[in-house]
Each structure stands twice: as C-alpha cells, then as structure tokens.
C-alpha positions as CSV (number, residue, x, y, z in Angstrom):
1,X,-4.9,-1.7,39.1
2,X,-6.3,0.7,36.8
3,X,-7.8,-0.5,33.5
4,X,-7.2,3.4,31.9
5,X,-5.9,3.9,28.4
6,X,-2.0,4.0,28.1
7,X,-1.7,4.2,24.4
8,X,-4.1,4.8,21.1
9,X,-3.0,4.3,17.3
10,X,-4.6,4.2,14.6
11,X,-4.0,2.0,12.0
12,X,-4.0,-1.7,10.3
13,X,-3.7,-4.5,11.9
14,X,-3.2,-8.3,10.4
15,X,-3.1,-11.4,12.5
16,X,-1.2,-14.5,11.8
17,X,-2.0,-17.9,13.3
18,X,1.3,-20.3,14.3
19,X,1.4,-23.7,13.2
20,X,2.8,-25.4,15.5
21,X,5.6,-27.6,14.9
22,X,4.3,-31.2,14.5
23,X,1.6,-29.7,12.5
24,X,4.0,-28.5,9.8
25,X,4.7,-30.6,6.7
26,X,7.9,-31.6,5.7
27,X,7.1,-31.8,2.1
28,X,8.6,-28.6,1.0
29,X,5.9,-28.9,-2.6
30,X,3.2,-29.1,0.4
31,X,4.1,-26.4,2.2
32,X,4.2,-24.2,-0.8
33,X,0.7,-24.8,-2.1
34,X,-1.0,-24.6,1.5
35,X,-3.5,-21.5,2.6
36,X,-1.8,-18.8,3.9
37,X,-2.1,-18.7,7.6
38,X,-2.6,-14.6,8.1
39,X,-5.7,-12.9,7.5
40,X,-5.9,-9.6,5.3
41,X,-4.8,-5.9,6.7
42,X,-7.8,-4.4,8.7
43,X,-7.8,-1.1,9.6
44,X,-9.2,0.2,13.0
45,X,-7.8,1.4,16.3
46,X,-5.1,-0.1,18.7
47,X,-5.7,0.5,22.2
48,X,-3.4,-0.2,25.4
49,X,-4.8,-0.4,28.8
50,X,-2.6,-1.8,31.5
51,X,-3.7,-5.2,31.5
52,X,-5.0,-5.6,27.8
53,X,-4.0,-4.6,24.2
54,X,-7.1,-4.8,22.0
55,X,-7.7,-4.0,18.6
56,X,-10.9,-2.4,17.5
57,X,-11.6,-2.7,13.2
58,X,-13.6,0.6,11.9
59,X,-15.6,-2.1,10.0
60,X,-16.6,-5.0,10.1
61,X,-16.0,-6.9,7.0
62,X,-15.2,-10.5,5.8
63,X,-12.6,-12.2,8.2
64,X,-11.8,-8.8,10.5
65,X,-12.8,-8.8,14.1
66,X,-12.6,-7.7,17.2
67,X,-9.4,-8.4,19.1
68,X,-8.1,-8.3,22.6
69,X,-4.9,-9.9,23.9
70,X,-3.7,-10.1,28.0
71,X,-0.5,-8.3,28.1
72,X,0.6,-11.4,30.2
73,X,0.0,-13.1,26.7
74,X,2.3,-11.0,25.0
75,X,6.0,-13.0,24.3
76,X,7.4,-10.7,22.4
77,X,7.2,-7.3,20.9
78,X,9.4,-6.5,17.7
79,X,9.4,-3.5,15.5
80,X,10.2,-3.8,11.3
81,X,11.5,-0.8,9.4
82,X,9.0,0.5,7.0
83,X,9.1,3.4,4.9
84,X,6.3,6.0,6.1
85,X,4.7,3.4,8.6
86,X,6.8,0.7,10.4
87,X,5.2,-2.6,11.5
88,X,5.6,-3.6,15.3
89,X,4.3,-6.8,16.0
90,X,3.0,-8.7,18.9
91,X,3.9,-12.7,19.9
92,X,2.2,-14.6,21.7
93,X,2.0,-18.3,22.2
94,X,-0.8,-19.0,19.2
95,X,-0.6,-16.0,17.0
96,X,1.9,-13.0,15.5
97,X,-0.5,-9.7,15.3
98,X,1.0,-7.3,12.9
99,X,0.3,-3.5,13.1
100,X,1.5,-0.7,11.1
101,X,1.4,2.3,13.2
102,X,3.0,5.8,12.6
103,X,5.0,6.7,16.1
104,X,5.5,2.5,15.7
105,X,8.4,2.7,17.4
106,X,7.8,4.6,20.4
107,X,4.0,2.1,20.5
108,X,6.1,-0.8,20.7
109,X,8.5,0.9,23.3
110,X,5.0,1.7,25.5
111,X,3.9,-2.1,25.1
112,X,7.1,-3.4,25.8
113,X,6.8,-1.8,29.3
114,X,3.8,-2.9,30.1
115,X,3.9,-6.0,29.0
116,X,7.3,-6.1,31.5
117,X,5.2,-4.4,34.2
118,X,2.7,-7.2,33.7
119,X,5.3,-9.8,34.5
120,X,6.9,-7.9,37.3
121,X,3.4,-8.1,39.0
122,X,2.9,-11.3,38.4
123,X,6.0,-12.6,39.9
124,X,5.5,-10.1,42.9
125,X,2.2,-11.6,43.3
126,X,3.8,-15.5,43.1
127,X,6.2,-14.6,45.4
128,X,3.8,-13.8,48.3
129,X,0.9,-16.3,47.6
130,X,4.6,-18.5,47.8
131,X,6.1,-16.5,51.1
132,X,2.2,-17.1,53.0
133,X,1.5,-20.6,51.9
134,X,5.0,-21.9,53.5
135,X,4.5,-19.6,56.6
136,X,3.3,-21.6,59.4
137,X,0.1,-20.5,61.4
138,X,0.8,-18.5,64.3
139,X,-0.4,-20.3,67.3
140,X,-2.0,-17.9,70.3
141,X,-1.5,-19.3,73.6
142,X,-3.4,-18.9,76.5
C-alpha cells in the first residue's frame, strides 16, 4: 500500500469533541450555559494519503494542533453549502472535524472513496485471515 498524497487543500479547519450520550445533561438551563465543545477555526493544510487524513495548522497558536485521523476512523463524510467556501466534515466515533475548503465538494467526494477503499480492504483482509484460520492443515503422507 502506498502512503502517497491523494489530495491537498488548503484551508481551516475546526474540530468538535462528541459528548457522548450519558454524559449529556438533561437540564436544558444546563446545557445552555455549558463550554462549547469545538475549538476555534485554524487555518493550515488538509492532506489525504491512502491510509490517513491529517491536518497540518500554518501556526501554532493557543488550542490548534497537529491532526491526523485513520481513514478506517472516518464514519462519515458530509458536505454543507457555503457561500464562497463550503464546509465538508469528517465523523468519527469521538470527534466531528470541520473544514472549509474551496473544491469542498469534489475533497469530500476523494475522501469518501478512500475512506470506502479503506473498508473494502479491511473486509478483504478479514475474509482471508477468516477463509485460513477455518482451513484445516494439509496433512503430507508418506
């Protein structure tokens, strides 16, 4: 498999963290009044390999880092309407990663693929540890 670049965009990028559901509060004065769960807009570069996506800030500033998600990660991939820039944004289990991207829809298109390439070869790969493990041992006589 080769790690080589798919895709680059430039542009921002702002991850949200998922409260998961016996975390969340019922109180609906609560859950207006608590922190926000996303982090602020970072710019930087979005890069697609064919096992990673990864996110790469221009600089490094109060709450923006480094970022790299496993395609296999990857739950979802939807695309917003936006006026110049669209937003396209990544699920994954424990966080929704926002990026606004021109050419956002065609970006999500490309990780969309990948990410189903991803699980194509991870089934595949399943399949035949699967198809070995309940073959029996060939036994040589003589």
């Amino acid at each position: 498999m080769s790690y080589g670049v798919v895709a680059t965009k430039s542009g921002q990028v702002q991850v949200e963290t998922i409260v998961p559901q016996e975390e969340r509060s019922y109180d609906r004065a609560r859950e207006r009044f608590r922190a926000p769960v996303a982090g602020p807009w970072a710019a930087g570069r979005l890069t697609l390999t064919g096992l990673h996506l990864s996110f790469m800030p221009t600089r490094s500033g109060r709450g923006v880092q480094a970022l790299t998600i496993s395609l296999a990660d990857i739950l979802s991939v939807e695309a917003s309407p936006g006026r110049i820039n669209k937003v396209v944004s990544f699920r994954t289990e424990t966080m929704l990663v926002h990026a606004r991207v021109s050419g956002a829809m065609a970006f999500a298109k490309r990780v969309a693929i990948s990410v189903e390439a991803t699980r194509r070869r991870a089934a595949a790969t399943a399949a035949r540890e699967q198809s070995t493990s309940e073959t029996p041992p060939i036994r040589r006589l003589g």
